[in-house]
C-alpha positions as CSV (number, residue, x, y, z in Angstrom):
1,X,-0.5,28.9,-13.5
2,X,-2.4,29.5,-17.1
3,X,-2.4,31.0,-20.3
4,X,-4.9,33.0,-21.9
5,X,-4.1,32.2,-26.3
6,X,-7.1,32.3,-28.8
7,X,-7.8,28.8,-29.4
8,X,-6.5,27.9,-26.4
9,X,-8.7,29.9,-24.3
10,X,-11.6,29.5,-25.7
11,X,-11.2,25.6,-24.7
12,X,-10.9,26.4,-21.3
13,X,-12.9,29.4,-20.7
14,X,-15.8,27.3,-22.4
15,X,-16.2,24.1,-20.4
16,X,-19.5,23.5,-21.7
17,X,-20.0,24.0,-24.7
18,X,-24.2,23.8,-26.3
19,X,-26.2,25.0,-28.8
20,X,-28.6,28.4,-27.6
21,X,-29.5,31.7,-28.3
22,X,-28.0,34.3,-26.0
23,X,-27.6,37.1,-28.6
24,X,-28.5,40.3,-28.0
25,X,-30.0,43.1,-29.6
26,X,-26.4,44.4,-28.9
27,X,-25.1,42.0,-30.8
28,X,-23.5,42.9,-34.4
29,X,-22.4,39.8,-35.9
30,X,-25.2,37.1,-34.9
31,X,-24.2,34.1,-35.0
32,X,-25.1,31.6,-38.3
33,X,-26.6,28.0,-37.5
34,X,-24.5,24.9,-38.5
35,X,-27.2,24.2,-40.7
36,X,-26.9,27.8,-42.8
37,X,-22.9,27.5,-42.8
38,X,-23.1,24.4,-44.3
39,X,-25.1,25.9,-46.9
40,X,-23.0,28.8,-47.5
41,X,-20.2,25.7,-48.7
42,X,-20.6,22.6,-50.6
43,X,-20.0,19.5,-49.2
44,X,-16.7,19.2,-50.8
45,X,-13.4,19.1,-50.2
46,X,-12.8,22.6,-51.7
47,X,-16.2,23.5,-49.5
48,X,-14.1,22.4,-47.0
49,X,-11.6,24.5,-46.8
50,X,-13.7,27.2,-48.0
51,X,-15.6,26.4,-44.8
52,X,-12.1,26.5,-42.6
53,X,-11.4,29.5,-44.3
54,X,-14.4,31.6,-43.1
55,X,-14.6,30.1,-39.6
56,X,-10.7,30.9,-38.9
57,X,-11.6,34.5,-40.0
58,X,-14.7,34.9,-37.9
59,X,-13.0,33.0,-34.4
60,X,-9.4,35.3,-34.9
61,X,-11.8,38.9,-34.6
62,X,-13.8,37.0,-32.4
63,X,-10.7,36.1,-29.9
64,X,-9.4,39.1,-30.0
65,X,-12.6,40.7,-28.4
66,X,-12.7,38.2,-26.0
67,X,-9.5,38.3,-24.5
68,X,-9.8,41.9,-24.3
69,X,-13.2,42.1,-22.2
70,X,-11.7,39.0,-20.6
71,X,-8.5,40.8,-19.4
72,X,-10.8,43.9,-18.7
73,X,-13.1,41.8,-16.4
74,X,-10.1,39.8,-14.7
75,X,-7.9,43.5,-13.7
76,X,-11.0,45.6,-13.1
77,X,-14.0,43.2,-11.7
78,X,-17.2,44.9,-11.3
79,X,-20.8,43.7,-12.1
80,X,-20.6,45.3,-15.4
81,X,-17.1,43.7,-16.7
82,X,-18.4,40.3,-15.1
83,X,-21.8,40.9,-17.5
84,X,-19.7,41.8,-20.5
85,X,-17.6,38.7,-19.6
86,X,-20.6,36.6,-19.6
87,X,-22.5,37.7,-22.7
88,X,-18.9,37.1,-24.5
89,X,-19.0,33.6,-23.6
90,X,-22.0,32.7,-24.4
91,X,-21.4,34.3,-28.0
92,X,-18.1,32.4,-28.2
93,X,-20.1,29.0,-26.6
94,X,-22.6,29.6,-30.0
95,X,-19.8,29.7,-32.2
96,X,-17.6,26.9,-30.7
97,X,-20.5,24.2,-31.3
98,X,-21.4,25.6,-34.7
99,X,-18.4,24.9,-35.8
100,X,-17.7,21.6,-34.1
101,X,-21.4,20.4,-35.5
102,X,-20.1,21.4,-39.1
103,X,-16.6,20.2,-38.8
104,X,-18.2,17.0,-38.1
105,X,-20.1,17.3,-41.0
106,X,-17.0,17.8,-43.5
107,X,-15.1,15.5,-41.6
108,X,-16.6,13.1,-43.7
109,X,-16.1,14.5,-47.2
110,X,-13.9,11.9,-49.1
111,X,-10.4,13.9,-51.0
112,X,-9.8,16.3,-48.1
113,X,-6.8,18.0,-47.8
114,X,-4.3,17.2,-44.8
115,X,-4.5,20.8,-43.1
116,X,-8.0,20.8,-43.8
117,X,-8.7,17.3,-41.9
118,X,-6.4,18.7,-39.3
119,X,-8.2,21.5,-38.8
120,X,-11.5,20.2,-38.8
121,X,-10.1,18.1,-36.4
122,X,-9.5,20.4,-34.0
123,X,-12.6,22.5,-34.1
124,X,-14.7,19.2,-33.3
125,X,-12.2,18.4,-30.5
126,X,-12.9,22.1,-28.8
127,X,-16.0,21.1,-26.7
128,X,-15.0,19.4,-23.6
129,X,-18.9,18.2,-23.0
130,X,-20.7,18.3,-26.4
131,X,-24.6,18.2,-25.9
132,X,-27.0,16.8,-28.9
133,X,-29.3,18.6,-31.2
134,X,-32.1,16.9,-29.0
135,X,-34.8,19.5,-28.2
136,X,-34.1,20.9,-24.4
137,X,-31.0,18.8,-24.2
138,X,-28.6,21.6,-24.4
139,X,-30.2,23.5,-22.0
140,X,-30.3,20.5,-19.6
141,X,-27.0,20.1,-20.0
142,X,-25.8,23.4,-19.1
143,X,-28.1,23.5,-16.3
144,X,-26.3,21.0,-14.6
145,X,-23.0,22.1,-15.7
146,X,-23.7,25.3,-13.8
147,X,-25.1,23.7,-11.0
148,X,-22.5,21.5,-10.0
149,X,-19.6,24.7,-10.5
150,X,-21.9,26.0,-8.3
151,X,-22.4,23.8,-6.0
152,X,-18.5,23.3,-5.4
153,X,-17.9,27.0,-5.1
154,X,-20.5,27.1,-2.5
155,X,-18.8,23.7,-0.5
156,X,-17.9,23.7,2.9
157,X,-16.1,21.1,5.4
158,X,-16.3,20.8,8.9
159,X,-13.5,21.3,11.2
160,X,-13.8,20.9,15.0
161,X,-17.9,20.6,14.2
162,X,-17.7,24.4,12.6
163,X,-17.6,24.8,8.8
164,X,-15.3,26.0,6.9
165,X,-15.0,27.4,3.3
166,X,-12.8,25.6,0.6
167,X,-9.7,27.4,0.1
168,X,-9.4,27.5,4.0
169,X,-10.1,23.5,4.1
170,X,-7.2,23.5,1.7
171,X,-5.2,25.6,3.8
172,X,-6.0,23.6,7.0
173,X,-5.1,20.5,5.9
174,X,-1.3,21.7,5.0
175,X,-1.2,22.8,8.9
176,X,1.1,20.5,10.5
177,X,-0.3,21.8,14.0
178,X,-3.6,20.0,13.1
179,X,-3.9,16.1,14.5
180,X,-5.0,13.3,12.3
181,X,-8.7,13.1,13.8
182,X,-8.8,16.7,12.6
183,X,-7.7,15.5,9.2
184,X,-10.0,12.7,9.1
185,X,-13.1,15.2,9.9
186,X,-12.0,17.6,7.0
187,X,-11.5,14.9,4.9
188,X,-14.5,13.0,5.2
189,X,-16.9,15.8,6.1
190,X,-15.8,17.6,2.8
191,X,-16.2,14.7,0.7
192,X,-19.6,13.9,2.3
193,X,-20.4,17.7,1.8
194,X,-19.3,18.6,-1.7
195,X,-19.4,15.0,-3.4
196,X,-22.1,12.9,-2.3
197,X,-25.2,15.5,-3.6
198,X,-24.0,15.6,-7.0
199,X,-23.6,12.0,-8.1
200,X,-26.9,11.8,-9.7
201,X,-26.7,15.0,-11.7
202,X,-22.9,13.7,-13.0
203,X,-24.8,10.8,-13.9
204,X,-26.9,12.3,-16.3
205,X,-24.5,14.9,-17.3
206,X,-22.5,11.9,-18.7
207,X,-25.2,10.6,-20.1
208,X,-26.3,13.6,-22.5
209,X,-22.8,14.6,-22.9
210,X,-22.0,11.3,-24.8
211,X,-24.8,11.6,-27.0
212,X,-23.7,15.4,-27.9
213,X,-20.4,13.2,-28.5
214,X,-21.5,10.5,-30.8
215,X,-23.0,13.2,-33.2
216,X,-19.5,14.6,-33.7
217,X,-18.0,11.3,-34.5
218,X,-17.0,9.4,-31.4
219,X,-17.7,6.8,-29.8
220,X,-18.5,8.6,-26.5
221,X,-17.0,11.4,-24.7
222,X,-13.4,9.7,-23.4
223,X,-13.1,8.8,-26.5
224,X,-13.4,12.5,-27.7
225,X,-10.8,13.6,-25.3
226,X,-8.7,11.4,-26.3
227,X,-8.8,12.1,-29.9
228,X,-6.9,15.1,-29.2
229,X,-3.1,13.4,-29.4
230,X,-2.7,12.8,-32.7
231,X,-3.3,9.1,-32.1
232,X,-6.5,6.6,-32.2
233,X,-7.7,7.0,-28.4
234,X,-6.8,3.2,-27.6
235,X,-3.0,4.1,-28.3
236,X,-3.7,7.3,-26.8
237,X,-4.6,5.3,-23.1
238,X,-1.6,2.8,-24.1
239,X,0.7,5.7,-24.1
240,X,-0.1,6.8,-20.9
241,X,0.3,4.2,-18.8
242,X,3.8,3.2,-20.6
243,X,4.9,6.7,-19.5
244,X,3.4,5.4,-16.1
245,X,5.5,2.5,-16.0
246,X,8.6,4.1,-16.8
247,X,8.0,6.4,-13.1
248,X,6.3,3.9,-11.4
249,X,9.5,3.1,-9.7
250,X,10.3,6.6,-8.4
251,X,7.4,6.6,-7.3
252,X,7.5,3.4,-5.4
253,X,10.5,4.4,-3.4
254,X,9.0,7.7,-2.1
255,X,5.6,6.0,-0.7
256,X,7.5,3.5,0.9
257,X,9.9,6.0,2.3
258,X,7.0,8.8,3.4
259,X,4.9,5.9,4.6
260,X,7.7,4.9,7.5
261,X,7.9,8.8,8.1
262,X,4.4,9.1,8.7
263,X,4.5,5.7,10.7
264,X,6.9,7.2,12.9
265,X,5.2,10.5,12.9
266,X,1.7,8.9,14.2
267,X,2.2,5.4,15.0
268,X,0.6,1.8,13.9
269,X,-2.3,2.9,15.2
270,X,-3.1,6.2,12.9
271,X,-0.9,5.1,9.9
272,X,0.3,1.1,10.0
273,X,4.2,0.4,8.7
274,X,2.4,-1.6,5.8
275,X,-0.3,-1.3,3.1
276,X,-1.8,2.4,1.9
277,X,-0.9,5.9,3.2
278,X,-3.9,7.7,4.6
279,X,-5.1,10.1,2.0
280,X,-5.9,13.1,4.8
281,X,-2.3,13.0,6.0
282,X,-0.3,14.0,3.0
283,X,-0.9,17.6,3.4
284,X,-3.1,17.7,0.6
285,X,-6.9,16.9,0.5
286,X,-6.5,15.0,-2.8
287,X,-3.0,13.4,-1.6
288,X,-1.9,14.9,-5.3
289,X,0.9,16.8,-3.9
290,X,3.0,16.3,-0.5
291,X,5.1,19.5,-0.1
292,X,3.5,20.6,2.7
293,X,4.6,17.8,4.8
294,X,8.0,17.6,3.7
295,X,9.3,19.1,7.4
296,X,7.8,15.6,8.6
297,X,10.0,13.9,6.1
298,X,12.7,15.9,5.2
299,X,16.6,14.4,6.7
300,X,18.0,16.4,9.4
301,X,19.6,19.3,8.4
302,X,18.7,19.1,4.6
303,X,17.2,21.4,2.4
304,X,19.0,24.2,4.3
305,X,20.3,26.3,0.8
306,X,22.3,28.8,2.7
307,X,20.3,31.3,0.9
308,X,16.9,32.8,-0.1
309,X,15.8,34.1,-3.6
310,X,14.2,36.5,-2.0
311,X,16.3,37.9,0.1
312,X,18.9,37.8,-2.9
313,X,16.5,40.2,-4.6
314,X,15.7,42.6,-1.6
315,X,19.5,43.0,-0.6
316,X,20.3,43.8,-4.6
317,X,17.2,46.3,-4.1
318,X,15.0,44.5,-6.9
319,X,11.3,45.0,-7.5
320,X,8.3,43.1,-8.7
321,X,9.6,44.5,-12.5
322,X,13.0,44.3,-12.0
323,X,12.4,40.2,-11.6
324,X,10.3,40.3,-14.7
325,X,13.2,42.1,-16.5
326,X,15.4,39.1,-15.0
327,X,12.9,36.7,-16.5
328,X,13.7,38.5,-19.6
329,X,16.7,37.7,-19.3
330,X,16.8,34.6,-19.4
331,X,15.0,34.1,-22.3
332,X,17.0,36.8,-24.1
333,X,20.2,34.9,-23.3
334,X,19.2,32.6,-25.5
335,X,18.2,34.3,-28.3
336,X,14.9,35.5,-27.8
337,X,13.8,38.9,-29.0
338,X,13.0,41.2,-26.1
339,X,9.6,41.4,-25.0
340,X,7.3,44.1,-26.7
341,X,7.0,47.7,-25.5
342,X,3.5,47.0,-25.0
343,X,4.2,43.9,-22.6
344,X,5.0,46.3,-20.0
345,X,2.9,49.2,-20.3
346,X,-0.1,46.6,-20.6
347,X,0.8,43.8,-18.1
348,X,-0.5,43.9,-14.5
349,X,2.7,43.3,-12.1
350,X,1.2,44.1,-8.9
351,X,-1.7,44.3,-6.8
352,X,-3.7,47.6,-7.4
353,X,-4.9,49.4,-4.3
354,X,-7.9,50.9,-6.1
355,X,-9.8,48.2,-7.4
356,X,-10.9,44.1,-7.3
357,X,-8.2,41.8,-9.4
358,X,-7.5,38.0,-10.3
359,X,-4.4,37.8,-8.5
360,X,-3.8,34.0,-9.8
361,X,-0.9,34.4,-12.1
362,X,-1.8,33.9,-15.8
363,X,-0.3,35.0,-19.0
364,X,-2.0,36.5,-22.1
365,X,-1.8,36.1,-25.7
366,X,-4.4,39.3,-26.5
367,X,-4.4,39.8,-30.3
368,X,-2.5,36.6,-31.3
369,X,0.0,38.6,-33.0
370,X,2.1,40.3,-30.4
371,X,0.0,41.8,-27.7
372,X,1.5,39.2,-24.7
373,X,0.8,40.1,-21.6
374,X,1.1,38.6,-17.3
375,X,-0.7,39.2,-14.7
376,X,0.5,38.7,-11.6
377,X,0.4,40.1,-8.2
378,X,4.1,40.0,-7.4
379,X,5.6,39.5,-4.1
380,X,8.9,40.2,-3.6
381,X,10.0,36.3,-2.8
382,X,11.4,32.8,-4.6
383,X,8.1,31.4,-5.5
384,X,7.0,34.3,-7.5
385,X,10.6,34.6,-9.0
386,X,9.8,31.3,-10.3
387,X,6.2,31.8,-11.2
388,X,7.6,35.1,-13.4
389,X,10.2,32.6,-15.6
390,X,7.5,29.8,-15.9
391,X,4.0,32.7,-16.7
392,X,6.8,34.5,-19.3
393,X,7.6,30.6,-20.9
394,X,3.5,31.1,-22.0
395,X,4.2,34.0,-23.5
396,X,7.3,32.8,-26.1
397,X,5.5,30.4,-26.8
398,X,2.6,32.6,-27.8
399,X,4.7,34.8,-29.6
400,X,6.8,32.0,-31.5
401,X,4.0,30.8,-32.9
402,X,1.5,33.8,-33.7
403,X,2.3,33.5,-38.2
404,X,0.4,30.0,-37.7
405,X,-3.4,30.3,-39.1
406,X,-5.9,30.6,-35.8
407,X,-7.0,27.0,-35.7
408,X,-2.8,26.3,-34.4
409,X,-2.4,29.1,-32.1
410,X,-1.7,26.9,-29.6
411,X,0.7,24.2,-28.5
412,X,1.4,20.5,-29.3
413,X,-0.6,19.1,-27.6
414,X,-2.2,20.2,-24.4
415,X,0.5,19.1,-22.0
416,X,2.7,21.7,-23.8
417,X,2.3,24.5,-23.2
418,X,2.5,24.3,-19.3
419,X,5.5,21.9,-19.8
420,X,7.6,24.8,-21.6
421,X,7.2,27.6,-18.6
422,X,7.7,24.4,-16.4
423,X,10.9,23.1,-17.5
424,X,12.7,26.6,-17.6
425,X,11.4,27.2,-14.4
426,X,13.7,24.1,-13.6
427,X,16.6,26.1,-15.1
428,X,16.4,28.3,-12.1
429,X,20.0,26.6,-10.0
430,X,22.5,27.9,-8.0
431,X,24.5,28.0,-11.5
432,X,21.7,30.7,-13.0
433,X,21.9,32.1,-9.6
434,X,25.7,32.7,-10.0
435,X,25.4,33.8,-13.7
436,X,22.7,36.5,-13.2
437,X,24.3,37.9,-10.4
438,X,22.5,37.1,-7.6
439,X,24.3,34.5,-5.8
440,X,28.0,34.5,-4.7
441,X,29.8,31.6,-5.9
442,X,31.5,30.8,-2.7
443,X,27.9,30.9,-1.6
444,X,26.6,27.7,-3.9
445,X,25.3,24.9,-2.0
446,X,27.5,21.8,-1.3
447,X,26.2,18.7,-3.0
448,X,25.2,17.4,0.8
449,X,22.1,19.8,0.5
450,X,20.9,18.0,-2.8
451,X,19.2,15.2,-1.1
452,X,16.8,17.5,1.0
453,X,16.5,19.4,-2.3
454,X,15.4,16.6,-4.6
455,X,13.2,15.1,-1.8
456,X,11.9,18.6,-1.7
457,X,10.8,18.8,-5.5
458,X,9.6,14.9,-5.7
459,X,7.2,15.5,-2.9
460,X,5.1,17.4,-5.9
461,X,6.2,16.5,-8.6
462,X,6.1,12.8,-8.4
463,X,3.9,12.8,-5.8
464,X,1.6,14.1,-8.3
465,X,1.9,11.3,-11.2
466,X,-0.7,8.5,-10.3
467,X,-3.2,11.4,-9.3
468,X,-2.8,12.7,-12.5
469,X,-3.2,9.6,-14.2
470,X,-5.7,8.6,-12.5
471,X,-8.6,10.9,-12.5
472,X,-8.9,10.7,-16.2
473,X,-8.7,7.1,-16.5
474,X,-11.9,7.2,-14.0
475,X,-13.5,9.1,-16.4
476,X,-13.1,7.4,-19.8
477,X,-14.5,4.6,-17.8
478,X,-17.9,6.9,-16.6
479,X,-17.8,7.8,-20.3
480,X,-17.3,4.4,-22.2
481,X,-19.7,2.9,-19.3
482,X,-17.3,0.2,-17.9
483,X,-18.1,2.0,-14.7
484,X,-21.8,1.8,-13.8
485,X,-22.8,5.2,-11.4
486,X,-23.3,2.3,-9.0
487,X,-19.7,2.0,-8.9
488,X,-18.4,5.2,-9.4
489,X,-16.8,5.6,-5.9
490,X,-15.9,2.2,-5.7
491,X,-13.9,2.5,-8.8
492,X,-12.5,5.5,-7.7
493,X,-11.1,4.1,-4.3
494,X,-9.8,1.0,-6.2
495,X,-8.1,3.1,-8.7
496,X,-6.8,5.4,-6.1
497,X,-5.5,2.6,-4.1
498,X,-4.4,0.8,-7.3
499,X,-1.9,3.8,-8.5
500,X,-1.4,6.1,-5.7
501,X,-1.5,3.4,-3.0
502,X,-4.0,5.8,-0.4
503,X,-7.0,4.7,1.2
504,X,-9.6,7.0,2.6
505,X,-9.3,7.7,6.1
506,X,-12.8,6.3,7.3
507,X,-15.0,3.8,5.6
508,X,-16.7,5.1,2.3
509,X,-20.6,4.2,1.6
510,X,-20.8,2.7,-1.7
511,X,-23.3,5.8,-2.4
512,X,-20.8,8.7,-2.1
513,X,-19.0,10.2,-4.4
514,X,-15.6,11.3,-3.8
515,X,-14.6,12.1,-7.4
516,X,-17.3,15.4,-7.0
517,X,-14.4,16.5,-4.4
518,X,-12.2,17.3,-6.8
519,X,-12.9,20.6,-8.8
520,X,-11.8,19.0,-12.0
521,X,-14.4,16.9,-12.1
522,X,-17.6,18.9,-11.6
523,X,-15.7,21.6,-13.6
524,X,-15.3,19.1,-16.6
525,X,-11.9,20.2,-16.8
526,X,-9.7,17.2,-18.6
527,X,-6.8,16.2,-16.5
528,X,-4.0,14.5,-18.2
529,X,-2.5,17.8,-19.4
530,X,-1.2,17.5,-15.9
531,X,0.4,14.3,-16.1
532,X,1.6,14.9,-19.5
533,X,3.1,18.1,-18.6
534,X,5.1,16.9,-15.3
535,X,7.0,14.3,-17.9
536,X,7.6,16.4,-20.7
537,X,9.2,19.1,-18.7
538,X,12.1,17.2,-17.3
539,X,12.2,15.6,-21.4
540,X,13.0,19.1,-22.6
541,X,14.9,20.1,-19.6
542,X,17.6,17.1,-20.3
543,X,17.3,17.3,-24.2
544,X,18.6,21.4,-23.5
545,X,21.0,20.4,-21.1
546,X,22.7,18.4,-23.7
547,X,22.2,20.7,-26.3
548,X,24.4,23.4,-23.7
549,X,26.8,20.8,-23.3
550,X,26.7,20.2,-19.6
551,X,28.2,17.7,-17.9
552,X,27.3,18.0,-14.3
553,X,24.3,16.0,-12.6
554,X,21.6,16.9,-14.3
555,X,19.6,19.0,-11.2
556,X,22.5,21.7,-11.3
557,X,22.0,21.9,-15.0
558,X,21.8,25.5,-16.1
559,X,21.4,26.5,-20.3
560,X,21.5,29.9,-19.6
561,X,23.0,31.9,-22.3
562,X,22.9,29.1,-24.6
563,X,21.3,30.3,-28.1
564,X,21.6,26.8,-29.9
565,X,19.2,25.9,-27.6
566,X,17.4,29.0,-28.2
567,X,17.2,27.9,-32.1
568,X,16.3,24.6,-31.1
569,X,13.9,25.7,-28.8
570,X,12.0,28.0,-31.2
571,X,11.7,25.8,-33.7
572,X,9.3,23.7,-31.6
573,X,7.5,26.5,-30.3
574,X,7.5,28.3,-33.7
575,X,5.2,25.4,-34.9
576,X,2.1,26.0,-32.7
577,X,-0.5,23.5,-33.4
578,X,0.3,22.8,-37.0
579,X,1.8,19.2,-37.0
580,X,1.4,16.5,-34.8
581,X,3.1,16.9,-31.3
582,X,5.6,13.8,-32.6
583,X,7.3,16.3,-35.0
584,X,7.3,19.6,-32.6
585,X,8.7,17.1,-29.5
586,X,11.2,15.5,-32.5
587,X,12.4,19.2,-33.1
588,X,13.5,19.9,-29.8
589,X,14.7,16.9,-28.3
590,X,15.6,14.3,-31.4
591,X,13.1,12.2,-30.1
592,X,9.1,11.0,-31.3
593,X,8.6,9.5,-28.4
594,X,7.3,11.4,-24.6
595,X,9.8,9.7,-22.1
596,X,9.4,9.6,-18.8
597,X,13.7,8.8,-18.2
598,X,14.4,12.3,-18.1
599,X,12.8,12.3,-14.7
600,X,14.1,9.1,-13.7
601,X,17.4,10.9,-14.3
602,X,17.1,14.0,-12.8
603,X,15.8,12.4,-9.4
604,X,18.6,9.6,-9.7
605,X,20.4,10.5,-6.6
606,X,17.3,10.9,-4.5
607,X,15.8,7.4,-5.9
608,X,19.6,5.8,-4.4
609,X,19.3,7.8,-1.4
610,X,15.1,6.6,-1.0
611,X,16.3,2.5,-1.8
612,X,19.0,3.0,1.1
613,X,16.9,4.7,3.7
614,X,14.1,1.9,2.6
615,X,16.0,-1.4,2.9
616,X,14.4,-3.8,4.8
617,X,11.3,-2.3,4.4
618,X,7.9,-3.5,2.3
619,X,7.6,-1.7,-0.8
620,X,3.5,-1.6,-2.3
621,X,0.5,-2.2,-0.4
């Protein structure tokens, strides 16, 4: 899931951001060099904000094109909405690093307002990979860039000796029919494959990209990244890894528990009772996520609900809008206004026959006023049902925040945004169920199913944590140089081990390079907006809860209905990027402080039911 929000998008829909010159003669507004902006304002403090001024103004028209030709291209692909997509980008590339360059520049300027250091602020945070005013270094860098997205696109495993594309390697290794030497040969064929050519290109990727980093400011590009919380980037790291160690245990007690699973599954021979799990048997080919091998797991009889979502829906006779308009709902129950006219005259639902779409669901923030949009390709069935609630959880945000000036059109922080649509996407219970009219009371699961249920959820969800972590921390060591590209995979399998407790399934040369495996990594996609995003859902999930009043365990909690935790809500969401996440998390929940007990909480019963299926069994590797 993603959202599509002026500031927002530009961030992600620019990976790489470097100086050039892709005008064209088209082109109606060219774009100014850092060097003439600065000249257009002194360097002040009242330059400043004179400079803030004018770039705000030039990036809100600009966005607003943007996401139109972007939506355009993404529910109507041809070669001529992909080249209008392109030549958009590259405009908004130019701008993003003319602006970061300046900002850098005023950064400096003693006397500076508060919103004006802010704001500067985040305009030289935008560029994921900055490159340096070195003649040919831009170019360089975005030749690489390209080539390794490329590169990854084009990757291919090997499975029984034939290849086979990515998103069918990813589908393969979720097939519980497969055996573990097939695992192992997708595994290590598509790390060999995809990884291993494009260590030496990362290498030097990193190595202009810090320069490009140190002219904004920072100490090298990790350090840029992690400028981005409101926090020196030392406290920043700190932080993480408290959360970490608030989880840990949770964590613990579902390796050790999935581990004898597997053991039992395979055998000593395949995966020993002791020590790591093997990475290619977790259903995933990063081991970040386990659901697909939670029938190998899962205690007998559990997880059985009694009932489907989506056969709730068919038997009621409801359609891919009708579950949007239940989505509504729920956000109307608590206080919400109802979504705009234009929401549903301009938002794709489902699947045209006529024409070539991005199906991957995604919500839109258009003209940063009101124009919120989703598109989706929806399927009558539960995980779409949820997928509607958490895509339309992006676009309250959107709208609860569109009076803020451009630069803080956008969330808290980066884990956010996706936290929001995630933790009312928890509020979907057999409680909501009952309240919206879908479920039968008489029909509510018994608390015997819970266990299978919560075992369900924490085979993602904290199954995910130390890989989320994880591949971050990896890089702020590629970036601050603590980890030589001699030792990239080294350091990667040690810090995979070291957190998630996996080992690769066959040997690893001390040449490959595993991390290149991972689309975040040749994308230049920063990953802790993942990890951040899995702990703040269940913080704002239990802070509502309270707020509602509820008194049940806290997985059966439903606010639904509840405007005082509408009002609560909103006022979080209402502040966009303006202050520092501290104050918009404070306004929710009561609390500065990102917690990971919420999620200790909410998987309580499971973690007593894991520590009793795991006595007498060694916990860690």
């Amino acid at each position: 899931m993603k959202f599509a929000s002026s500031v927002a998008a530009m961030a992600m829909a620019i990976a790489l951001a470097a100086p050039g010159h892709a005008q064209t003669a088209a082109d109606s507004n060219p774009v100014t060099t850092d060097a003439e902006e600065a000249a257009r304002f002194p360097m002040t403090a009242e330059g400043a904000a004179q400079f803030i001024a004018a770039a705000e103004a030039d990036l809100f028209g600009y966005s607003v094109d943007a996401s139109r030709i972007a939506w355009v291209n993404a529910t109507y692909i041809t070669p001529d909405t992909n080249a209008l997509a392109a030549q958009s980008g590259a405009i908004g590339t130019q701008k993003q690093v003319k602006y970061a360059l300046a900002a850098a520049q005023y950064a400096r300027v003693p006397g500076l307002d508060a919103d004006v250091a802010r704001k500067l602020d985040i305009l030289r945070n935008g560029i994921v990979l900055p490159a340096p005013t070195a003649d040919g270094a831009a170019e360089e860098l975005n030749t690489i860039a390209t080539d390794l997205n490329a590169q990854y696109g084009k990757g291919r495993g090997l499975l029984n000796g034939e290849p086979i594309s990515g998103s069918d390697i990813e589908a393969e290794m979720g097939n519980l029919a497969r055996t573990p030497a097939e695992y192992a040969e997708m595994w290590a064929s598509w790390h060999d494959n995809v990884g291993a050519p494009m260590k030496n290109d990362y290498a030097r990727m990193v190595a202009i990209a810090n320069e490009g980093a140190k002219e904004l400011g920072f100490a090298n590009t990790g350090a840029m990244w992690r400028s981005g919380y409101d926090m020196p980037p030392e406290q920043f790291a700190a932080e993480t890894e408290r959360l970490w160690q608030e989880v840990k245990p949770l964590y613990m007690a579902l390796h050790t528990y999935v581990r004898g699973r597997l053991n039992a599954k395979y055998g000593d021979g395949v995966q020993p009772a002791t020590g790591p799990i093997r990475a290619d048997l977790l259903g995933n080919m990063w081991a970040q996520e386990w659901g697909n091998i939670y029938p190998l797991v899962a205690p007998e009889g559990a997880g059985d609900l009694g009932y489907d979502i989506g056969e709730l829906l068919e038997a009621k006779g409801e359609g891919p809008i009708d579950m949007v308009k239940i989505g509504e709902g729920f956000y109307s129950s608590l206080g919400f206004e109802p979504l705009p006219e234009t929401f549903w005259e301009r938002s794709q639902f489902t699947k045209p026959a006529d024409r070539e779409v991005v199906c991957h669901a995604s919500a839109w923030d258009v003209d940063n006023v009101d124009d919120i949009r989703i598109k989706m390709c929806i399927k009558v069935n539960a995980g779409d049902f949820v997928t509607i609630h958490h895509e339309l959880g992006h676009n309250y945000y959107q709208r609860a925040y569109n009076e803020q000036p451009y630069l803080y059109l956008n969330g808290a922080n980066d884990g956010f945004h996706e936290a929001i649509g995630d933790f009312v996407a928890l509020s979907i219970t057999p409680e909501y169920l009952v309240q919206i009219g879908l479920l039968n009371r008489e029909d509510v699961p018994s608390a015997d199913k819970d266990i299978g249920l919560l075992l369900r959820q924490a085979m993602d969800k904290v199954a995910f944590l130390p890989f989320g972590l994880l591949v971050d921390q990896w890089r702020w060591g590629v970036f601050d140089g603590s980890i030589a590209p001699a030792d990239y995979n080294t350091a990667w399998t040690d810090l995979r081990r070291e957190y998630q407790g996996i080992a690769p399934p066959v040997e690893r040369p001390a040449d490959a390079f595993d991390p290149g495996a991972k689309y975040h990594i040749p994308g230049n996609t920063p990953y802790m907006r993942y990890f951040l995003a899995r702990i703040l859902q269940f913080q704002f999930y239990k802070s509502a809860c309270e707020q509602a009043g509820w008194t049940g365990p806290l997985h059966r909690c439903s606010f639904y209905g509840n405007e005082e935790v509408g009002q609560r809500l909103n006022a979080m969401l209402e502040m966009g990027a303006s202050k520092p996440w501290p104050d918009a998390l404070e306004a929710f929940t009561g609390s500065r402080e990102m917690s990971g007990k919420a999620m200790v909480e909410y998987f309580a019963p499971l973690k007593a039911w894991l520590d009793e299926q795991n006595k007498g069994q060694p916990q860690g590797w």
